[in-house]
MIROKE-18381 format. One record per residue (C-alpha): residue in three letters; chain; residue number from 1; x, y, z. Coordinates in nm, 2 decimals, decimal comma. Example, Ala and Ser with C-alpha at 12.3 -4.5 7.8 and 13.67 -1.06 7.14 Angstrom:
# residues 2
ATOM code unit pos      X      Y      Z
ATOM  ALA    A   1   1,23  -0,45   0,78
ATOM  SER    A   2   1,37  -0,11   0,71
This chain:
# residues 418
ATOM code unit pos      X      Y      Z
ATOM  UNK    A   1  -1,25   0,27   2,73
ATOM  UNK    A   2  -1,27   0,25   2,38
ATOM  UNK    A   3  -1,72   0,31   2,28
ATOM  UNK    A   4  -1,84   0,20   1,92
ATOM  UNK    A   5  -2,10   0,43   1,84
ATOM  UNK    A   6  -2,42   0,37   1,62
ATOM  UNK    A   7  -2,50   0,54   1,35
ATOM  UNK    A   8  -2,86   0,56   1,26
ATOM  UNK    A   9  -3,03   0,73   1,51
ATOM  UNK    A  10  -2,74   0,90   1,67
ATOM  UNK    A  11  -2,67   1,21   1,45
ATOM  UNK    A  12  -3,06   1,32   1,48
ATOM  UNK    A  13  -3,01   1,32   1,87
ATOM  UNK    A  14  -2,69   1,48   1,84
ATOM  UNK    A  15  -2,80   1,76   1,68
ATOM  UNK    A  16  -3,11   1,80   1,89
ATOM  UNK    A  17  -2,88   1,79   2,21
ATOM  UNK    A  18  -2,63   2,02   2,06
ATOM  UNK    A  19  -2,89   2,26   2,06
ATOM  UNK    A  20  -2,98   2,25   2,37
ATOM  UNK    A  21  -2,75   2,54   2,63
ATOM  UNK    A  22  -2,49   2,32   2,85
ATOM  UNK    A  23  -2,61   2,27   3,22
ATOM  UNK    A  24  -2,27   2,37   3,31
ATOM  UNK    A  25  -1,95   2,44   3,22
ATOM  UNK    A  26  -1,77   2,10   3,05
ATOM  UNK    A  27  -1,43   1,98   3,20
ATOM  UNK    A  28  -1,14   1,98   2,97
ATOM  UNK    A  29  -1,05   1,66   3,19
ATOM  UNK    A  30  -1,17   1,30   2,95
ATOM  UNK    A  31  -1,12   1,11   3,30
ATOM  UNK    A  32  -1,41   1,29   3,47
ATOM  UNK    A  33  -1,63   1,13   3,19
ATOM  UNK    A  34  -1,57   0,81   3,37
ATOM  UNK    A  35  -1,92   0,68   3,50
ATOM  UNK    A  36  -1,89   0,58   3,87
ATOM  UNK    A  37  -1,95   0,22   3,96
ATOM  UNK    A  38  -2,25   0,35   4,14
ATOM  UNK    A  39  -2,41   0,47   3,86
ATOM  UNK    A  40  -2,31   0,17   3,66
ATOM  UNK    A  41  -2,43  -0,09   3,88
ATOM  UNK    A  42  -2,78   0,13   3,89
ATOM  UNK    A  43  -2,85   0,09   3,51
ATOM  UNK    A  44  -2,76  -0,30   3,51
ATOM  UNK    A  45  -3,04  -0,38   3,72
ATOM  UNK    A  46  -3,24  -0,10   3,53
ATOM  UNK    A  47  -3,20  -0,31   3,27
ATOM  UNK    A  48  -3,22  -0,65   3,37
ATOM  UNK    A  49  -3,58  -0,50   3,52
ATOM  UNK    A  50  -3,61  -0,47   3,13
ATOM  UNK    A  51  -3,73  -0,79   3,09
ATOM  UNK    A  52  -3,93  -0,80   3,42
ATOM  UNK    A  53  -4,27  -0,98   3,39
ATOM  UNK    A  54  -4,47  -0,76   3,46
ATOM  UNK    A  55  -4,50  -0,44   3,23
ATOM  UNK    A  56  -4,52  -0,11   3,47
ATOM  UNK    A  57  -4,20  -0,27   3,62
ATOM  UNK    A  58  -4,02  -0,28   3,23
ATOM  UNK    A  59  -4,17   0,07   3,14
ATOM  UNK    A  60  -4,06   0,21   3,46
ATOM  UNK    A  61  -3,70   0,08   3,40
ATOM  UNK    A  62  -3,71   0,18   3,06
ATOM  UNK    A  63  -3,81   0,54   3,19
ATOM  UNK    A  64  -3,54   0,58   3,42
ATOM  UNK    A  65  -3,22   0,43   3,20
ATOM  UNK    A  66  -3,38   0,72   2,97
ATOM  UNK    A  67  -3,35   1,00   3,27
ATOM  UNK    A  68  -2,98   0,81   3,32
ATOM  UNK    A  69  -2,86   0,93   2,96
ATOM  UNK    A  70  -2,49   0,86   2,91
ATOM  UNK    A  71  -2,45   0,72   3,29
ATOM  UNK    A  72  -2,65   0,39   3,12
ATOM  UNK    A  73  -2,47   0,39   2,81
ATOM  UNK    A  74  -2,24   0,12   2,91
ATOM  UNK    A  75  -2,52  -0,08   3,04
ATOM  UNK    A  76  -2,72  -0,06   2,77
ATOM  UNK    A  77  -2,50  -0,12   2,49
ATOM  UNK    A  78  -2,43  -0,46   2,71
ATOM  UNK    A  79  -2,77  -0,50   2,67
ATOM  UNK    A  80  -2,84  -0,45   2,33
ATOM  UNK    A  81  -2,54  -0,68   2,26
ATOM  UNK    A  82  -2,49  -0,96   2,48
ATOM  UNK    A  83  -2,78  -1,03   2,65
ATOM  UNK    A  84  -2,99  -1,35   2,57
ATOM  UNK    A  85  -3,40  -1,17   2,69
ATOM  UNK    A  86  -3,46  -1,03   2,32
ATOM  UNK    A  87  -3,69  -0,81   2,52
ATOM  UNK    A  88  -3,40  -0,67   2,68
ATOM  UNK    A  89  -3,22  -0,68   2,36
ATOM  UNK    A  90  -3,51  -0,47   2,16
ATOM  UNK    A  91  -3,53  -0,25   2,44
ATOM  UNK    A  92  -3,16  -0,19   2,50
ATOM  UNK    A  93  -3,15  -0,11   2,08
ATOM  UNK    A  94  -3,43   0,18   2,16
ATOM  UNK    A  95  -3,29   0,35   2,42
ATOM  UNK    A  96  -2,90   0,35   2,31
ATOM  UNK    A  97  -2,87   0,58   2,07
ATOM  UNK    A  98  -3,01   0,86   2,24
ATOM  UNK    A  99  -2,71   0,77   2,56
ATOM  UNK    A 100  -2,47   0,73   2,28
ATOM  UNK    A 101  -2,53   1,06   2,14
ATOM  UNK    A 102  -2,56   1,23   2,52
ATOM  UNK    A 103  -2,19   1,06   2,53
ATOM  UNK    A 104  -2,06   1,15   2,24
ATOM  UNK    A 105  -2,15   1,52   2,28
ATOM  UNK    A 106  -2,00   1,52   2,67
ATOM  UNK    A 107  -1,69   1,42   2,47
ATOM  UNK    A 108  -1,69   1,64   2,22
ATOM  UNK    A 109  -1,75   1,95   2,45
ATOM  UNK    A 110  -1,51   1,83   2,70
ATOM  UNK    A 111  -1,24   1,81   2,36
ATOM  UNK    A 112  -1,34   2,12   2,32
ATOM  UNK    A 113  -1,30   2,27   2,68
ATOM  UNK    A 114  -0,93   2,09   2,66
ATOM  UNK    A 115  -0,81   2,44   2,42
ATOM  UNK    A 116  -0,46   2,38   2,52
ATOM  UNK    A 117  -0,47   2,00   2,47
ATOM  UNK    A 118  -0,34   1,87   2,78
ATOM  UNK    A 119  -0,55   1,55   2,76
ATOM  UNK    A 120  -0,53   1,23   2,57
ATOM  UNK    A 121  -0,89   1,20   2,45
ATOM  UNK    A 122  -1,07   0,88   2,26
ATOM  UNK    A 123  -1,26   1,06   1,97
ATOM  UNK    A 124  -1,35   0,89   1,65
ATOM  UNK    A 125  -1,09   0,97   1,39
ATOM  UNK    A 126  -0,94   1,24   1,60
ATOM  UNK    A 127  -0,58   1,00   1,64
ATOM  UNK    A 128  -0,59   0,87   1,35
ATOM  UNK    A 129  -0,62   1,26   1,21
ATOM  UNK    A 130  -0,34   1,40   1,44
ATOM  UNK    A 131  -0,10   1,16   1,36
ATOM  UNK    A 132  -0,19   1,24   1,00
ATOM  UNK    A 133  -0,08   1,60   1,08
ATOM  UNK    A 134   0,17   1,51   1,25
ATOM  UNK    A 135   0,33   1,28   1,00
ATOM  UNK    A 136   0,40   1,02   1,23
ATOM  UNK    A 137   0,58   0,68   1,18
ATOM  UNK    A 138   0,71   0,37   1,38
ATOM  UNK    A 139   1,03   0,23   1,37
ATOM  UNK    A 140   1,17  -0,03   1,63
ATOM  UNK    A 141   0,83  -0,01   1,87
ATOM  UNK    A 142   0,93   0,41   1,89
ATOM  UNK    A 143   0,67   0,65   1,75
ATOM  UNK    A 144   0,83   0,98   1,52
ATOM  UNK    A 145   0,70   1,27   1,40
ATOM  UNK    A 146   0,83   1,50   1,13
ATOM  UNK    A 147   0,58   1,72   1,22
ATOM  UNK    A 148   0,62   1,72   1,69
ATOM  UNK    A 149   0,43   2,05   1,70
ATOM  UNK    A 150   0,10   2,00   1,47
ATOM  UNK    A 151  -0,14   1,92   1,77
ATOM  UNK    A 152  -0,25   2,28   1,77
ATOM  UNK    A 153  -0,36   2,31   1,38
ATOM  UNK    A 154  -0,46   1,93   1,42
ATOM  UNK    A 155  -0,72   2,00   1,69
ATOM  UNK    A 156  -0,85   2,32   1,49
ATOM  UNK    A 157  -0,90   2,12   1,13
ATOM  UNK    A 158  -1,09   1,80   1,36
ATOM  UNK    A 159  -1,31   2,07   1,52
ATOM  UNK    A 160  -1,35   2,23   1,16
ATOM  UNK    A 161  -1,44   1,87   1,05
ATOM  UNK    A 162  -1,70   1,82   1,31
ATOM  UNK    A 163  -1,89   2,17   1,21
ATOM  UNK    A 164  -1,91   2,04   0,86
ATOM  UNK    A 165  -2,22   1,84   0,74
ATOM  UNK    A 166  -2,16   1,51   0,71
ATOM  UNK    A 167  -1,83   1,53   0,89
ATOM  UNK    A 168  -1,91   1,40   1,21
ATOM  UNK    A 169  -2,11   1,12   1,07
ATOM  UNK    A 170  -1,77   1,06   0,93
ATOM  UNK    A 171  -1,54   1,07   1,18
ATOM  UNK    A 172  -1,78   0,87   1,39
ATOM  UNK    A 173  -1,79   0,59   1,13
ATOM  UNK    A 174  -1,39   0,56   1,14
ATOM  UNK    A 175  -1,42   0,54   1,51
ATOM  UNK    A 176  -1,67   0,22   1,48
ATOM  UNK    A 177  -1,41   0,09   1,25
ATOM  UNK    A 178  -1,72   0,03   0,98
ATOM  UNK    A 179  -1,65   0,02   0,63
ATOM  UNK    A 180  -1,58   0,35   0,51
ATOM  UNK    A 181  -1,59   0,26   0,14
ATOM  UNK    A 182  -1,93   0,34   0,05
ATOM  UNK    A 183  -2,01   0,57   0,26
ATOM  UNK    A 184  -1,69   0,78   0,12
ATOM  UNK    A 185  -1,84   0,74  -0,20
ATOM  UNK    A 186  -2,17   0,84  -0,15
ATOM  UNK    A 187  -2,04   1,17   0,02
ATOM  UNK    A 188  -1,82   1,21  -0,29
ATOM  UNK    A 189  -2,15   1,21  -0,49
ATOM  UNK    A 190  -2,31   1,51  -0,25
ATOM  UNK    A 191  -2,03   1,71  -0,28
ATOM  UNK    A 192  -2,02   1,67  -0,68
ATOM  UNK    A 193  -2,42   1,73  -0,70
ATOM  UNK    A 194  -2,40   2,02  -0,44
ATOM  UNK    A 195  -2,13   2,17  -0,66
ATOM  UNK    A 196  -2,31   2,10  -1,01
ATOM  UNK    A 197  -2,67   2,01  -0,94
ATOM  UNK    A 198  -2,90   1,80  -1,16
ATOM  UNK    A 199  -3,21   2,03  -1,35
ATOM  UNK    A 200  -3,04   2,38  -1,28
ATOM  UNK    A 201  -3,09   2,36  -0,95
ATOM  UNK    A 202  -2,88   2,63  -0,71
ATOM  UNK    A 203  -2,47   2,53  -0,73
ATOM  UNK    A 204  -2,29   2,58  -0,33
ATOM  UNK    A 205  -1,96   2,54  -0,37
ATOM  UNK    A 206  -1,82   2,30  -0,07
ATOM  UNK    A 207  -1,58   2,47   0,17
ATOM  UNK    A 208  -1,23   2,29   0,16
ATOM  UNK    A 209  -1,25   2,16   0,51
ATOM  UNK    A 210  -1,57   1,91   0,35
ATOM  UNK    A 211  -1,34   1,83   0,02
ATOM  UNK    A 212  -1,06   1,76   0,32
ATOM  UNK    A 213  -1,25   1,57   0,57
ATOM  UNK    A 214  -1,38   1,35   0,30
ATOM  UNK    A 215  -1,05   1,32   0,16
ATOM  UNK    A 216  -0,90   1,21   0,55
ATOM  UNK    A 217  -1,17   0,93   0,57
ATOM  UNK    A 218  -1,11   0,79   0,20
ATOM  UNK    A 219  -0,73   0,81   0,30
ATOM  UNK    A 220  -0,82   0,54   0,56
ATOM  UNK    A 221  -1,03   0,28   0,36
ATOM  UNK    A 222  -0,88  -0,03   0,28
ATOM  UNK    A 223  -0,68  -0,01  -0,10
ATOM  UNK    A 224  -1,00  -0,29  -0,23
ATOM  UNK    A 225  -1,27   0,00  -0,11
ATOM  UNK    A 226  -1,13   0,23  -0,30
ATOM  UNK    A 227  -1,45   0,37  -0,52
ATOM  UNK    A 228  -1,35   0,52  -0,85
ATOM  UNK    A 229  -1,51   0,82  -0,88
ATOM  UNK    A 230  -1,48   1,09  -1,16
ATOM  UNK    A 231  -1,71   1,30  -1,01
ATOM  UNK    A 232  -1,50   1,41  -0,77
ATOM  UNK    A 233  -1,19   1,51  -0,94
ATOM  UNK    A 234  -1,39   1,79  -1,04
ATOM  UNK    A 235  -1,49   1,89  -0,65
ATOM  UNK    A 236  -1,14   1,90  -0,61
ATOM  UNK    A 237  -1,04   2,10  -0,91
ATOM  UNK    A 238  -1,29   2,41  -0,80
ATOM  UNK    A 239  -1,27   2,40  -0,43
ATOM  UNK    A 240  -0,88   2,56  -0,38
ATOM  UNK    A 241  -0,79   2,31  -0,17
ATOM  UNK    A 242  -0,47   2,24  -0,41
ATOM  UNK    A 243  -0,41   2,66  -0,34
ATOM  UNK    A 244  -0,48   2,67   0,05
ATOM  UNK    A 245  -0,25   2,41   0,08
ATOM  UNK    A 246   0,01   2,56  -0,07
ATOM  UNK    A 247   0,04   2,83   0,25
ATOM  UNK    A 248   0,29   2,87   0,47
ATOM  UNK    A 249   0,12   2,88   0,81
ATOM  UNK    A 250   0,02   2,58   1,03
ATOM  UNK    A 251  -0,31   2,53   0,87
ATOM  UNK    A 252  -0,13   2,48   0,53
ATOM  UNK    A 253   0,07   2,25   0,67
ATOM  UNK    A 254  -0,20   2,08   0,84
ATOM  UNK    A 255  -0,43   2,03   0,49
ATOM  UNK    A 256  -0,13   1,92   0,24
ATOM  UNK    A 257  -0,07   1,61   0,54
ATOM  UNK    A 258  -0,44   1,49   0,46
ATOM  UNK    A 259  -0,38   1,54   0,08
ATOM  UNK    A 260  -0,05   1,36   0,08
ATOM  UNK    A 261  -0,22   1,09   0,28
ATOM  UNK    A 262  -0,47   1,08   0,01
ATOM  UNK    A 263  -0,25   1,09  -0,23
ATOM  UNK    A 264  -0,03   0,77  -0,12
ATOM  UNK    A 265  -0,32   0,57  -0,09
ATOM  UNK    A 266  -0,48   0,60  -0,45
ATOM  UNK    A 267  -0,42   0,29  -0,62
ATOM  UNK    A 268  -0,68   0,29  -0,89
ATOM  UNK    A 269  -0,51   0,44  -1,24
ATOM  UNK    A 270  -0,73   0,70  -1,26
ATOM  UNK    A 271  -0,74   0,80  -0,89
ATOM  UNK    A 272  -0,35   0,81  -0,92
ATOM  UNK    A 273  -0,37   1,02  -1,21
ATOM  UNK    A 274  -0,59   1,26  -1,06
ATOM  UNK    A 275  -0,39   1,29  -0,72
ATOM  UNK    A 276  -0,08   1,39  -0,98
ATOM  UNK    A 277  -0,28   1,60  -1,11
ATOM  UNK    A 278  -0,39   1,77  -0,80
ATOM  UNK    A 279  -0,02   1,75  -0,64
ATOM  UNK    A 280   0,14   1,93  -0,97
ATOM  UNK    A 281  -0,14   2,20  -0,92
ATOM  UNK    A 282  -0,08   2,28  -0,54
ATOM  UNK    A 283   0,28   2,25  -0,60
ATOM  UNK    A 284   0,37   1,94  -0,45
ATOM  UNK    A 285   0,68   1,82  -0,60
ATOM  UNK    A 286   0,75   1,53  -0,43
ATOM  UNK    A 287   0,40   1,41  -0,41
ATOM  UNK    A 288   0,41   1,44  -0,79
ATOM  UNK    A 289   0,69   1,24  -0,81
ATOM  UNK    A 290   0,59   0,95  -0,61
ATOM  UNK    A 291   0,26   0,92  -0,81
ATOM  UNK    A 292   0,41   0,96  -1,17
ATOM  UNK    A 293   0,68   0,75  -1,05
ATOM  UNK    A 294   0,40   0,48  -0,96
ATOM  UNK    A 295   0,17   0,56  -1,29
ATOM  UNK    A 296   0,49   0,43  -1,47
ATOM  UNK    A 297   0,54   0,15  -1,32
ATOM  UNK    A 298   0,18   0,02  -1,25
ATOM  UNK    A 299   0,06  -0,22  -1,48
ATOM  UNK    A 300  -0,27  -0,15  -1,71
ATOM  UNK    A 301  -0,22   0,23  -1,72
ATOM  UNK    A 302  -0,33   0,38  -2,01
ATOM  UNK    A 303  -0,11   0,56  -2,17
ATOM  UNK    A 304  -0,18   0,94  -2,16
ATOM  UNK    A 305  -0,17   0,89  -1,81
ATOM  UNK    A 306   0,15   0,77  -1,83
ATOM  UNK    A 307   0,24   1,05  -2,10
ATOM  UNK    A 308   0,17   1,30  -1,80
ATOM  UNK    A 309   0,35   1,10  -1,56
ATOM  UNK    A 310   0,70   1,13  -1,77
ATOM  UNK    A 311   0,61   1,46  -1,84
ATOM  UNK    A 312   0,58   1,53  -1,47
ATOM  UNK    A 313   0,91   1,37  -1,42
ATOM  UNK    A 314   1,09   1,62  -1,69
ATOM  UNK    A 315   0,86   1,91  -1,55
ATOM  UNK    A 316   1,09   1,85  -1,19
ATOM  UNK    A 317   1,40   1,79  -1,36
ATOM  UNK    A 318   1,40   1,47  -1,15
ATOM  UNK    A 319   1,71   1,29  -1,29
ATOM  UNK    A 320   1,69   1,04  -0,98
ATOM  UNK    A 321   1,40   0,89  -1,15
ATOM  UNK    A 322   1,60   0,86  -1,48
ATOM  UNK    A 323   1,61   0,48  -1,48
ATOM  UNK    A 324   1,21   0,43  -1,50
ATOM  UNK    A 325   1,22   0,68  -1,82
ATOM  UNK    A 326   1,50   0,47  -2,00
ATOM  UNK    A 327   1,33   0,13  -1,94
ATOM  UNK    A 328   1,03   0,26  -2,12
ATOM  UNK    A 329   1,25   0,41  -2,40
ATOM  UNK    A 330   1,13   0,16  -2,78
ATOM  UNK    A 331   0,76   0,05  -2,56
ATOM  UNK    A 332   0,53   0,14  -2,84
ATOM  UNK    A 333   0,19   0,12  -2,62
ATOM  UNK    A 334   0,02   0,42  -2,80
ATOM  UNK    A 335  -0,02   0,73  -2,62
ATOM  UNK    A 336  -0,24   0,91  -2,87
ATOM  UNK    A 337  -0,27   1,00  -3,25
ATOM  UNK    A 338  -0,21   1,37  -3,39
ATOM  UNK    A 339  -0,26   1,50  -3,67
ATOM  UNK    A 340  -0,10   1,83  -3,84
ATOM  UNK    A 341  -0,25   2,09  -4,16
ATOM  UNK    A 342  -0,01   2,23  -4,33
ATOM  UNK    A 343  -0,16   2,42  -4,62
ATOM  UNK    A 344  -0,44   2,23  -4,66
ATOM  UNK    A 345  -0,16   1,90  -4,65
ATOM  UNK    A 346  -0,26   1,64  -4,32
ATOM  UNK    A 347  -0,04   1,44  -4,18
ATOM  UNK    A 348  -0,12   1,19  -3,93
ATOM  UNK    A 349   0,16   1,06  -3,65
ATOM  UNK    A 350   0,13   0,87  -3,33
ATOM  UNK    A 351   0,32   0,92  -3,04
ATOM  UNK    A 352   0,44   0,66  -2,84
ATOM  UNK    A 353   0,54   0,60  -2,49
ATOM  UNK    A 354   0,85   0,53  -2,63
ATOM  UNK    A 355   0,82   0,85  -2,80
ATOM  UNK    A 356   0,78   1,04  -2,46
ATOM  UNK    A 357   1,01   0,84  -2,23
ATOM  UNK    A 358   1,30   0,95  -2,48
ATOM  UNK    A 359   1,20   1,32  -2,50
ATOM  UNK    A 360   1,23   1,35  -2,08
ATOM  UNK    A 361   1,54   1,18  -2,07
ATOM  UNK    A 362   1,67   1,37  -2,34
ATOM  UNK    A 363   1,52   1,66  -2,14
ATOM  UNK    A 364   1,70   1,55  -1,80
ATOM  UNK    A 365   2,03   1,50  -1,96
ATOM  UNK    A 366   2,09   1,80  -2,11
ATOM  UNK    A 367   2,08   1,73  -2,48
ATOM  UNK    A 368   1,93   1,88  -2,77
ATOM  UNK    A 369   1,60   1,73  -2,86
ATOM  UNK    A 370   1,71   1,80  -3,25
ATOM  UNK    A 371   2,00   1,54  -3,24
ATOM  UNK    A 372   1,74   1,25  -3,17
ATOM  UNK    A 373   1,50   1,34  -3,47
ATOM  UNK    A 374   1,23   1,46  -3,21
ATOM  UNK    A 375   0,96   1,69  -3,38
ATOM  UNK    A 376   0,81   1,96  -3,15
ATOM  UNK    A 377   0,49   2,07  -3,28
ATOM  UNK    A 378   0,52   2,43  -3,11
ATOM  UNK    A 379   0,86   2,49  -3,24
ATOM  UNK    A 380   0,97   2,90  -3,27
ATOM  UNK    A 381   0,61   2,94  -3,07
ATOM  UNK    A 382   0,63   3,13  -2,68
ATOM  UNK    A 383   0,44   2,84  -2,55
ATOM  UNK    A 384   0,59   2,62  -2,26
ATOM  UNK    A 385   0,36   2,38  -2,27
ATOM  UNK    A 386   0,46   2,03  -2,15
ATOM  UNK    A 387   0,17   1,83  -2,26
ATOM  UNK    A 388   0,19   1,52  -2,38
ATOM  UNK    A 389   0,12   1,62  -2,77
ATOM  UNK    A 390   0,34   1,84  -2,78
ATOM  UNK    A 391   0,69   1,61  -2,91
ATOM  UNK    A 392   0,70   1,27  -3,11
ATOM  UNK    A 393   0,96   1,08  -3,31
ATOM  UNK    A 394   0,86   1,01  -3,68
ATOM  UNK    A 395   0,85   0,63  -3,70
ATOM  UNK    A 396   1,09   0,58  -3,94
ATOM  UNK    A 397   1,33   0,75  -3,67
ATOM  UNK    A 398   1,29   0,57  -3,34
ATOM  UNK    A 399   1,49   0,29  -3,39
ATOM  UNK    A 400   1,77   0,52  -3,46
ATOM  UNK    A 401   1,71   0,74  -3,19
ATOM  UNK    A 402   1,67   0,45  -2,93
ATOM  UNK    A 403   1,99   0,31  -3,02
ATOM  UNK    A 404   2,16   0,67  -3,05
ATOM  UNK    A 405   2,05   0,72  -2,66
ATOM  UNK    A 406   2,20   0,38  -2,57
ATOM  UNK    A 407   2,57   0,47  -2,73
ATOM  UNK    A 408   2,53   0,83  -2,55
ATOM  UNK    A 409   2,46   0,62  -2,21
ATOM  UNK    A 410   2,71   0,35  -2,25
ATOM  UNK    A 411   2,97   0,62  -2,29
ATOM  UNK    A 412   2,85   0,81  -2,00
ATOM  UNK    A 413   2,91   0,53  -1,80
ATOM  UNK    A 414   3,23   0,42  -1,95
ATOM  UNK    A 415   3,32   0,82  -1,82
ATOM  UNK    A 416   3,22   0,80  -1,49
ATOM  UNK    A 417   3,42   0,41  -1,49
ATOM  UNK    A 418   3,73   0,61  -1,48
């Protein structure tokens, strides 16, 4: 049985239980969780006495569903919700939370008793988090995995997830199916001000299973909750997450799924652009592709995002993504305006995403930058820079070089023809 679990209260009695020592060693088994029909029927008429008319009667019930803990959780969330006494209703509100976090922490501890994860158990966020790991997909009502054997580092990053603050509260909040979209956000501001607090305060950098547990919930809200935020981009930049995920162990493996899955769900420009960003630094070729790939082809973009974008297309040599580059070839959305000193001579130029989208396919093809008139600024220098500001075509030029590129790619085709 599926519980949705409150929030308020909860993570206050949580943490009170969870100090207390265990009365006994927790089964690994979910299925002995299962309160007995016994037990079940007691608390209903517990709490139906919770709307007795006489008031020793309704203080003594409300006593003993307290001494009941998670056995009258059931009960009293039936309570709370359905039933039409609103003095069993009010009562039933008061006494859940403190059931609902008994319950929650005989789960956890009997998830945690299960090392070898031979049970199926129903934790907030923890399915939706292993089939993140595992990279599972459907396909004909069959369920596949391109990862079969990433229970093990699945399981140890929910349990890091759970020790982190604010994690639980999290995963809990995915489980209840609420709208993750602010509350995302407003974690995303803690991590920022923990990292760079306000007045000079003491800077903690957050540990990269916070950044990644934040990241797996914000992965799940819906594209519209999506909450732009700046502020984070520079969490991500100084926690190493882009370099732990880079490893070649389980764990690795385990925290690039949750980036990717972060990753493919960005859909604001700026979020896209700093998941390409964040791809290109861990080394994620193909999750750089996809998102300079979709930079280009979203509308709205601005354009030095999409200057990155084709540079991160010529950085990977990706000549499968040659078409998106040539339809841009001639757009003259700006990208940005340079300017050049030359003894004591300035000369201002703009580059265009035109400009750009010519220099990568030039780039991916093979051919000399020189025969389409394209000026590199750090010409005879060591650098290897592939920013954006580095190449542009002088206006007067990029007619000529458009239509040059378009004889050079009508003859390749004409080639391959025969």
């Amino acid at each position: 049985m599926r519980f949705a679990f409150a929030l308020a209260p909860l993570l206050a009695c949580a943490a009170t239980l969870a100090a207390a020592p265990p009365s006994s060693t927790p089964s690994p088994n979910p299925k002995d969780l299962v309160v007995p029909d016994t037990d079940l029927s007691k608390a209903r008429d517990l709490v139906r006495k919770l709307g007795s008319e006489v008031f020793t009667e309704r203080e003594e019930a409300e006593h003993d569903l307290n001494a009941m803990g998670r056995l009258a959780r059931n009960a009293l969330h039936e309570g709370a919700n359905s039933d039409p006494d609103p003095e069993i209703r009010a009562r039933c509100r008061q006494l859940l939370p403190r059931a609902t976090a008994i319950e929650m922490k005989a789960r956890l501890d009997t998830f945690l008793a299960d090392a070898d994860g031979r049970y199926e158990h129903d934790l907030p966020g923890w399915t939706r988090l292993r089939s993140t790991v595992r990279g599972e997909w459907t396909a004909f009502g069959w369920t596949f995995s391109a990862r079969p054997r990433g229970d093990k580092a699945a399981r140890e990053m929910f349990v890091e997830f759970l020790k982190t603050a604010g994690g639980r509260r999290l995963l809990t909040a995915i489980g209840t199916g609420e709208n993750l979209g602010p509350l995302v956000a407003g974690m995303k501001n803690e991590l920022y001000y923990a990292r760079f607090p306000r007045g000079g305060g003491v800077s903690r950098v957050p540990s990269q299973m916070e950044v990644a547990a934040v990241m797996f919930a914000d992965s799940l809200t819906r594209p519209s909750a999506n909450v732009r935020n700046t502020l984070f981009t520079s969490v991500l930049t100084t926690s190493g997450i882009a370099q732990a995920a880079q490893g070649s162990d389980d764990k690795a493996a385990a925290l690039r799924a949750v980036l990717n899955a972060w990753i493919d769900t960005r859909t604001d420009a700026y979020e896209m652009y700093a998941a390409m960003t964040l791809a290109n630094s861990s080394q994620n070729q193909p999750a750089a592709l996809r998102l300079a790939v979709r930079l280009l082809n979203a509308p709205g973009v601005p354009g030095s995002y999409r200057g990155q974008a084709m540079m991160t297309l010529g950085r990977y040599q990706s000549k499968e993504h040659l078409p998106v580059l040539e339809r841009l070839i001639g757009d003259e959305g700006i990208v940005t305006t340079m300017s050049t000193n030359v003894n004591g001579v300035v000369t201002r130029y703009t580059i265009t995403v035109g400009d750009l989208a010519l220099v990568a396919a030039v780039q991916l093809t093979g051919q000399k930058i020189e025969a389409y008139h394209i000026q590199d600024r750090l010409k005879g220098s060591a650098a290897t820079s592939i920013s954006y500001t580095r190449f542009h075509i002088p206006e007067e030029s990029r007619k000529e070089a458009a239509t040059k590129y378009g004889w050079w790619r009508l003859k390749e085709a004409l080639t391959v023809a025969k």
